[in-house]
N, CA, C and O atoms as a DFTB+ gen file, in Angstrom:
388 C
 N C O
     1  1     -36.628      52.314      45.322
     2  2     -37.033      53.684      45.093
     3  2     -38.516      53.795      45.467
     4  3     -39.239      52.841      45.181
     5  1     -39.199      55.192      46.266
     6  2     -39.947      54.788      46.841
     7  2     -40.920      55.595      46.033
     8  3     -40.567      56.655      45.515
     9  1     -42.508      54.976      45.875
    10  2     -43.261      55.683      44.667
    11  2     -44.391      56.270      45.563
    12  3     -44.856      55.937      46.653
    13  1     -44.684      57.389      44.578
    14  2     -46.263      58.357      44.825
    15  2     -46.766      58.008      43.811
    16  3     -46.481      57.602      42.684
    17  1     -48.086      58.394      44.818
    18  2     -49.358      58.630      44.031
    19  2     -50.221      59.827      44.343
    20  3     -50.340      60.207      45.507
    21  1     -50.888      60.494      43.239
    22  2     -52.020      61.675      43.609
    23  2     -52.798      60.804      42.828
    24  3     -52.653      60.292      41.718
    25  1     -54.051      60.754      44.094
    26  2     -55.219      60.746      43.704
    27  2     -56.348      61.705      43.361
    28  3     -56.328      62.880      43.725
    29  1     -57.481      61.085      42.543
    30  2     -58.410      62.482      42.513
    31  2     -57.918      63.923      42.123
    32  3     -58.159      64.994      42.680
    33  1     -56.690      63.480      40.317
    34  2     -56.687      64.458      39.953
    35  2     -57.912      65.111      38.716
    36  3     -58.655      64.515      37.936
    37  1     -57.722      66.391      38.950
    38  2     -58.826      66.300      37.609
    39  2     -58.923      65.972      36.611
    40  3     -57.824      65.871      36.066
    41  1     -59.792      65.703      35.962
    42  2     -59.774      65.329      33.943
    43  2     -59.218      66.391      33.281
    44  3     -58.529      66.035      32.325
    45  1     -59.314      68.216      33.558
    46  2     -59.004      68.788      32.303
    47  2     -57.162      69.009      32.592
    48  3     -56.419      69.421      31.701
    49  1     -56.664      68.631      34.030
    50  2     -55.468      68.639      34.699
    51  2     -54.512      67.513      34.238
    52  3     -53.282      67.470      34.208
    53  1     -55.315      66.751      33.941
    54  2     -54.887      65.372      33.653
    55  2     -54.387      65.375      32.272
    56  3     -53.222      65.054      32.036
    57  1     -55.334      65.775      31.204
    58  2     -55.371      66.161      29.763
    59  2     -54.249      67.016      29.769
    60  3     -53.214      66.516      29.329
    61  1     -54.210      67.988      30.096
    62  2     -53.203      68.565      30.416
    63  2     -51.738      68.435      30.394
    64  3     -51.032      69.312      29.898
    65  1     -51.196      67.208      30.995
    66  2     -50.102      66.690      31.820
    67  2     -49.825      65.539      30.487
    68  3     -48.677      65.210      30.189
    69  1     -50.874      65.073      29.858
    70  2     -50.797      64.265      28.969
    71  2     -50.108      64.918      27.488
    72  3     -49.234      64.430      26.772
    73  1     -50.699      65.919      27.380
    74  2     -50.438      66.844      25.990
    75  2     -49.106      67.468      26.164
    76  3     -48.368      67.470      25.179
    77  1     -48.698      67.984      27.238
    78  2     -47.633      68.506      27.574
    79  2     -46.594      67.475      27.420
    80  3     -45.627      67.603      26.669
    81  1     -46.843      66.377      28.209
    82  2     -45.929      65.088      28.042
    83  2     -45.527      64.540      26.302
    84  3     -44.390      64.190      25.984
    85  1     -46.656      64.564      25.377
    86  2     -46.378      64.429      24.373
    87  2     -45.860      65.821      22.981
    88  3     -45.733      65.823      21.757
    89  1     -45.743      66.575      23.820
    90  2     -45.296      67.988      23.118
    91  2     -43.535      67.361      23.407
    92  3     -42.578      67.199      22.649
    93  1     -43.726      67.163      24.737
    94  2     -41.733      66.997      25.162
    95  2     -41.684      65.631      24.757
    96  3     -40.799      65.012      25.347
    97  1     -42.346      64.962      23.945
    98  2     -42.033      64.009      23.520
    99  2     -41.488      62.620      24.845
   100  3     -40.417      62.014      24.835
   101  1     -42.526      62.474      25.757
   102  2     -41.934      62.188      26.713
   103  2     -43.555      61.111      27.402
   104  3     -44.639      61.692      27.426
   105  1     -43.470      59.717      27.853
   106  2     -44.178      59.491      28.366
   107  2     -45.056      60.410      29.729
   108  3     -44.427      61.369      30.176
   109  1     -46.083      60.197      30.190
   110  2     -46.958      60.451      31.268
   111  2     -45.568      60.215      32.459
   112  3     -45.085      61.256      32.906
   113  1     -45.190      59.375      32.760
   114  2     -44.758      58.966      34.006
   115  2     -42.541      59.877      34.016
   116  3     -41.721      60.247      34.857
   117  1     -42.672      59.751      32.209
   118  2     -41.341      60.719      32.399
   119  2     -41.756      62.628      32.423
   120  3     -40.982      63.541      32.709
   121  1     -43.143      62.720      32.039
   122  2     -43.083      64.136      31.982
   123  2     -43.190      64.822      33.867
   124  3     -42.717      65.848      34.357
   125  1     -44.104      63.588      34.546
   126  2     -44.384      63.824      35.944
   127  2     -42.778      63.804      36.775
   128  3     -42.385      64.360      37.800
   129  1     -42.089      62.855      35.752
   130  2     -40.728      63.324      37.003
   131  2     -39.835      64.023      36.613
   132  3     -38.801      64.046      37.280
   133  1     -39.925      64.715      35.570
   134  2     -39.438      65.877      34.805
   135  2     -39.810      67.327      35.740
   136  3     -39.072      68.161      36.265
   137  1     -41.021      67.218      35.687
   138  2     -41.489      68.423      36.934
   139  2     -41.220      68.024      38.064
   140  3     -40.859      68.986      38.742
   141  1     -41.208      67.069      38.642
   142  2     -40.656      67.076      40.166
   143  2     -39.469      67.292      40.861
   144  3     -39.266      67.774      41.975
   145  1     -38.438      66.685      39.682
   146  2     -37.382      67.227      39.492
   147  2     -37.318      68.679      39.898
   148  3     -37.224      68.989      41.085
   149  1     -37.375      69.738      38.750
   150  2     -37.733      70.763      38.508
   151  2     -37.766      71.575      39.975
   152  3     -37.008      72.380      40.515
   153  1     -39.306      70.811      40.414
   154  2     -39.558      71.130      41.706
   155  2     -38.875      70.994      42.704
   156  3     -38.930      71.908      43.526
   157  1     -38.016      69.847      42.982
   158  2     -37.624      69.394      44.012
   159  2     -35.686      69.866      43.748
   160  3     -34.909      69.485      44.623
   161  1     -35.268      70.459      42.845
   162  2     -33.896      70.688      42.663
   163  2     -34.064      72.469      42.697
   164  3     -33.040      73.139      42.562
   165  1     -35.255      73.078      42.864
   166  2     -35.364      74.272      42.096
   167  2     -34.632      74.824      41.017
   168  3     -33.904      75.814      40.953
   169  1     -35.027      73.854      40.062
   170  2     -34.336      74.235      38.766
   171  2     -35.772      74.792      37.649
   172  3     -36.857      74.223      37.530
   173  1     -35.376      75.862      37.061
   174  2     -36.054      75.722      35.746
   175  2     -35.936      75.363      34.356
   176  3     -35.168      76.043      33.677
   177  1     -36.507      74.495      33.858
   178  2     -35.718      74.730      32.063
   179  2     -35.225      75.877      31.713
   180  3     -35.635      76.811      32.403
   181  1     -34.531      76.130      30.932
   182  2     -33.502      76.981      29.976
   183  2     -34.586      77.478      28.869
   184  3     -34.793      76.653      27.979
   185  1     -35.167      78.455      28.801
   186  2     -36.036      79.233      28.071
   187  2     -35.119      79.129      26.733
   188  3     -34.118      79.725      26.334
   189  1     -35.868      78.178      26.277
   190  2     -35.474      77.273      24.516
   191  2     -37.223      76.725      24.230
   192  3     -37.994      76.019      24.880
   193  1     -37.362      77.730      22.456
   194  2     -38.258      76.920      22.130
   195  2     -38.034      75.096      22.049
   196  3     -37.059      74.537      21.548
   197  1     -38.876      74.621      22.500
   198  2     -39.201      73.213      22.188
   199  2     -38.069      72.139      23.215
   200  3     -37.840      70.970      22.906
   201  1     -37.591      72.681      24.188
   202  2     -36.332      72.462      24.894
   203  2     -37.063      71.885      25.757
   204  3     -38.266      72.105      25.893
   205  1     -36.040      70.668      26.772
   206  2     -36.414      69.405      27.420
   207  2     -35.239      69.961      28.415
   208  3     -34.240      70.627      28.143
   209  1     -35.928      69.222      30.224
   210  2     -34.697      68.903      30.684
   211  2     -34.761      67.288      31.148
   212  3     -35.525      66.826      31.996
   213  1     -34.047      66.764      30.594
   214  2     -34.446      65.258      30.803
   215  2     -33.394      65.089      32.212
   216  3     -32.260      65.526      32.410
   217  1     -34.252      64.312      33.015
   218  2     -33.482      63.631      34.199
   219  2     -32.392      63.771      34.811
   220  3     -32.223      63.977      36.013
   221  1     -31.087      63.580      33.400
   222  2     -29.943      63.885      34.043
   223  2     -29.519      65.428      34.252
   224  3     -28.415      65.864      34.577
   225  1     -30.693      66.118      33.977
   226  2     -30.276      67.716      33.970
   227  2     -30.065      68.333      32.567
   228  3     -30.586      69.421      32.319
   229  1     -29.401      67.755      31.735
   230  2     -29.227      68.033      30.130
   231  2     -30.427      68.826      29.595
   232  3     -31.586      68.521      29.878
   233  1     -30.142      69.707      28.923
   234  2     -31.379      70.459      28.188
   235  2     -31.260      69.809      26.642
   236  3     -30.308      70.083      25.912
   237  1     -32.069      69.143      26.344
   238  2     -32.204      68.941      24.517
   239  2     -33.322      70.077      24.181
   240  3     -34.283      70.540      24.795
   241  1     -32.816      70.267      23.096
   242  2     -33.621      71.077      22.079
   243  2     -34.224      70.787      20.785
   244  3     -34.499      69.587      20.751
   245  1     -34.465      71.236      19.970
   246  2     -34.716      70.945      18.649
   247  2     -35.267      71.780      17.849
   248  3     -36.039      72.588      18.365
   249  1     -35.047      71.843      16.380
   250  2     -35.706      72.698      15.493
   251  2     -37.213      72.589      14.663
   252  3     -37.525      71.545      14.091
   253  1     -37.821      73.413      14.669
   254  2     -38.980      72.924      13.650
   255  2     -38.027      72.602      12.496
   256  3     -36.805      72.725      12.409
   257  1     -39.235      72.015      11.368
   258  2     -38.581      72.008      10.139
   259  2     -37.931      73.472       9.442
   260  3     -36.759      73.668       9.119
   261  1     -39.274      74.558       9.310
   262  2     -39.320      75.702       9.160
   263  2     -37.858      75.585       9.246
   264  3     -37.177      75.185       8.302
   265  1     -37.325      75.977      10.517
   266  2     -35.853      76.464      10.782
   267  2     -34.786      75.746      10.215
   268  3     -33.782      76.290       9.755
   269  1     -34.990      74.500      10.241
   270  2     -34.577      74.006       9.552
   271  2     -33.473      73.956       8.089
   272  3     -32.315      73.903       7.676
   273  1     -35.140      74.031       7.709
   274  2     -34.838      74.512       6.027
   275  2     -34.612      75.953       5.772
   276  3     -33.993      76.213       4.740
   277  1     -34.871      76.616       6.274
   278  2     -34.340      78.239       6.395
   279  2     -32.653      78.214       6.560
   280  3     -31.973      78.722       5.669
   281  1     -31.966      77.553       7.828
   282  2     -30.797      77.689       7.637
   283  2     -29.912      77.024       6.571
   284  3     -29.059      77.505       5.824
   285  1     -30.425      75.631       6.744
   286  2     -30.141      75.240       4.785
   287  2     -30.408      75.968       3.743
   288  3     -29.470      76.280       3.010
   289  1     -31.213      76.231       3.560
   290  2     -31.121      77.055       2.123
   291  2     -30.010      78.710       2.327
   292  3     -29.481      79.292       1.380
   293  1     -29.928      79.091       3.645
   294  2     -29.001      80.540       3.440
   295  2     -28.052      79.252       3.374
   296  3     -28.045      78.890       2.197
   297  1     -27.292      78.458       4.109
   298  2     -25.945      77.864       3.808
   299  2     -25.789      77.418       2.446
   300  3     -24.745      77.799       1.916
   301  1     -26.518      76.745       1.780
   302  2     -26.296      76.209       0.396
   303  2     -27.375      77.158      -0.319
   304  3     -28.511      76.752      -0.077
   305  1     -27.356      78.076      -0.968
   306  2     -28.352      78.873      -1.582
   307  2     -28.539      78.673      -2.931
   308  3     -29.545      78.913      -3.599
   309  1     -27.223      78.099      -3.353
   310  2     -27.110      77.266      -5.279
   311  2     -27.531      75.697      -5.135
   312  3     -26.673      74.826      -4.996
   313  1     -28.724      75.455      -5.175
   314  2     -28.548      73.715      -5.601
   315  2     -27.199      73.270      -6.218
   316  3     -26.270      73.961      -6.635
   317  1     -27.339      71.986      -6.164
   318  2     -26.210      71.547      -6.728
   319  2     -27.252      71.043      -8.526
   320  3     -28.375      70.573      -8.712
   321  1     -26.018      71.507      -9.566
   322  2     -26.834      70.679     -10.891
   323  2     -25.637      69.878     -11.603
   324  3     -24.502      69.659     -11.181
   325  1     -26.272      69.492     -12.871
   326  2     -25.163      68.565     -13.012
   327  2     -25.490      66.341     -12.874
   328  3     -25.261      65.337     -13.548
   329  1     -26.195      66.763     -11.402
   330  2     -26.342      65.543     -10.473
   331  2     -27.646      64.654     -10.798
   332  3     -28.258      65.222     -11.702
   333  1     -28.013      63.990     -10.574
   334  2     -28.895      63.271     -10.127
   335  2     -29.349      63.252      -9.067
   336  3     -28.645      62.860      -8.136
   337  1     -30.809      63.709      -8.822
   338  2     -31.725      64.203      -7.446
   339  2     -31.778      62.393      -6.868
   340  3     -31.445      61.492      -7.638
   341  1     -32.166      62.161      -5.675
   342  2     -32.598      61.314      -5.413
   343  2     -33.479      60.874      -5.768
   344  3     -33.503      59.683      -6.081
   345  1     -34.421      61.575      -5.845
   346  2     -35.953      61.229      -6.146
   347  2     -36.129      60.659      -7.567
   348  3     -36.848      59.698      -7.842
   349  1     -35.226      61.521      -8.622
   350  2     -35.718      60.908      -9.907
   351  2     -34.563      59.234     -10.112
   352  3     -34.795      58.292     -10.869
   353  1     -33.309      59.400      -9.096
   354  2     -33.008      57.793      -9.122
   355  2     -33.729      56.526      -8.414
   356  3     -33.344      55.361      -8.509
   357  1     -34.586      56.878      -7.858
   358  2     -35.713      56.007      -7.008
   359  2     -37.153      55.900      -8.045
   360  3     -37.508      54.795      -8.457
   361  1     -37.807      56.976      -8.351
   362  2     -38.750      56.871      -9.282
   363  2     -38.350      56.191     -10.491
   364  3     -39.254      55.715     -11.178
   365  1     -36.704      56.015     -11.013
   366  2     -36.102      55.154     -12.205
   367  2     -35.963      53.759     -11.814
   368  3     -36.246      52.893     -12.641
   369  1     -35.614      53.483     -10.808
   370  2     -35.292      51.871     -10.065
   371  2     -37.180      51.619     -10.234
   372  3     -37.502      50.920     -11.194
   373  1     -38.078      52.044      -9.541
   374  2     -39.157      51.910      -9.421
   375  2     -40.251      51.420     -10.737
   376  3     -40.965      50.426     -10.874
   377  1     -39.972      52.735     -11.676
   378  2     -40.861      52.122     -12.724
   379  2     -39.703      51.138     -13.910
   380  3     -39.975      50.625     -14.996
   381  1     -38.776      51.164     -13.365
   382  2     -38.255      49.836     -14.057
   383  2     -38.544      48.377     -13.828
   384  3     -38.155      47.434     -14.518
   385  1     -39.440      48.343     -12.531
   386  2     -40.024      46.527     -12.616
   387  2     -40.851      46.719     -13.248
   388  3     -41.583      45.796     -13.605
């Protein structure tokens, strides 16, 4: 497989390419062939907050927490009682040594 290089890119271009790469959760060298891709298939990502198109074309997505916990709480809106939380069976194992 045959490799490029750009030289003499800029620093705030560079920074750039770096932050972006770690927003998509994605090394420097996978975010650069993420766009070339892009470029070279004329494809665009799928207008999705926080959405990826990784390599094989696949769009991943993902939720903040926010959203998250917003759709949990409308689906289960009654805690469960009755139970034992996790937290207070871990804080019991714990201060029992």
């Amino acid at each position: 497989m045959p490799n490029l290089s750009v030289k003499d890119v800029p620093e705030v271009w560079a920074e750039a390419l770096r932050q972006r790469a770690a927003r998509n959760h994605r090394s420097l060298q996978g975010e650069l062939m993420a766009i070339l891709e892009n470029a070279v298939m004329g494809t665009t990502p799928v207008a999705m907050p926080h959405a990826t198109v990784s390599t094989s074309g696949r769009v991943q997505g993902w939720k903040t927490v926010a959203q998250i916990a917003a759709e949990l709480d409308a689906k289960y809106p009654n805690p469960v009682t009755g139970v034992s939380r996790g937290v207070d069976i871990i804080r019991a194992e714990r201060d029992a040594r």
